[in-house]
N, C-alpha and C positions, 0 to 999 in steps of 0.2 A: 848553499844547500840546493844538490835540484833532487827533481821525485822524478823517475820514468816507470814508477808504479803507482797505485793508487798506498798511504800510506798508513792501512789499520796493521798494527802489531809493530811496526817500525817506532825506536825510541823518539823522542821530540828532538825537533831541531835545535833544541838548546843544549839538550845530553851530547847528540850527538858532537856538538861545537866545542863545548866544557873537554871532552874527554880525548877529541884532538888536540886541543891547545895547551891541556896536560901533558901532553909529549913532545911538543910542536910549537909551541908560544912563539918562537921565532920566524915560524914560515906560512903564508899564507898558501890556503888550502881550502878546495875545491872537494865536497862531500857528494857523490852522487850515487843515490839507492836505483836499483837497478831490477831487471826480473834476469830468468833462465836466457831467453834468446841473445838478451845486449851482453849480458857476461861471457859469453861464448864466445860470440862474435868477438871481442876484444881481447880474448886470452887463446885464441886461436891470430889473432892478428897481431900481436904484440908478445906472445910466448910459445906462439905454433903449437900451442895443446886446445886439441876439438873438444873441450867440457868448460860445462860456467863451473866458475873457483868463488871463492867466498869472497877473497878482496885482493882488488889490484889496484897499483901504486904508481906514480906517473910523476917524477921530477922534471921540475924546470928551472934549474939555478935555486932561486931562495921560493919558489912554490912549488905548487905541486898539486895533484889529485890523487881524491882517495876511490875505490867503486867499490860499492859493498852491492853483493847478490844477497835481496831478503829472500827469496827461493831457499837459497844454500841454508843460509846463516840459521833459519826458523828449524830445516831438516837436522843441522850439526848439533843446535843447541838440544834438540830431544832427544837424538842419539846421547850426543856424552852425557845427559839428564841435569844439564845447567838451564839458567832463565837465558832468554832472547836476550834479554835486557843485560846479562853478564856477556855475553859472547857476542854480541856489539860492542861492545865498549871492549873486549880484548881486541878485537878485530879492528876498531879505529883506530887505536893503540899500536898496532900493530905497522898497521897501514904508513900511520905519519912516521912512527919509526924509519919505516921505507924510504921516506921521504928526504928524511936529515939526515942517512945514509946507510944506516944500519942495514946489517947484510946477515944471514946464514946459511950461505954456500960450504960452512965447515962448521966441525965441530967448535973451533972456541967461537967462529963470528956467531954461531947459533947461541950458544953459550953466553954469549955477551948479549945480546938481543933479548933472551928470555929474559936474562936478569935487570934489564930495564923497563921491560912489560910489566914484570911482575913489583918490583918498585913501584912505578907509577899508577896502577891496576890499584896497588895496596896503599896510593896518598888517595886515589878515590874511593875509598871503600871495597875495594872488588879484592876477592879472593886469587890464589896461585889458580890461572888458566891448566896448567898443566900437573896440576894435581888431582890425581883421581879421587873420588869419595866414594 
């Protein structure tokens, strides 16, 4: 786990670890919470788009790194009217997915991706991410 924020409203570092290794038991992985400026800089250097993104994914053979922007993630979760606390844990979810290879450059690899999220979402208690209420 690293911090390059200060960390009031970010889940604990055990949620956070629990809910990777929900999806990811097999691969060690690197958790780092972030602000606006470092998410940018990194999805401008690594996906050529000038905006901070919520989470970005970084394979290295059987590891890997997750980056989650608390900026993003705090503003998304009030927009769709879910808790922080849900839309972290899709998003680490998400993230390790990344990781072990899952893709959604199309319709089924998107298709296949959701329905692993939401599987594993649903062994921890978490509701369909992409179910409106």
């Amino acid at each position: 786990m690293q911090y390059a924020i200060a960390r009031s409203g970010v889940p604990s570092p055990q949620a956070l670890r629990r809910w990777a290794r929900a999806a990811a038991s097999d691969i060690t992985l690197t958790i780092r919470v972030v602000g606006v400026r470092e998410a940018q800089a990194l999805n401008h250097r690594f996906r050529r788009r000038g905006y901070a993104t919520n989470v970005l994914s970084f394979t290295y053979g059987r590891t890997g790194d997750i980056v989650l922007c608390h900026p993003v993630i705090a503003r998304e979760a009030r927009e769709q009217r879910k808790s922080v606390r849900a839309h972290y844990a899709h998003l680490v979810v998400h993230g390790a997915l990344h990781v072990r290879g899952y893709e959604h450059d199309d319709k089924a690899s998107a298709k296949r991706m959701e329905a692993a999220e939401v599987r594993v979402l649903g062994r921890l208690g978490f509701g369909d991410p992409y179910t409106v209420e």
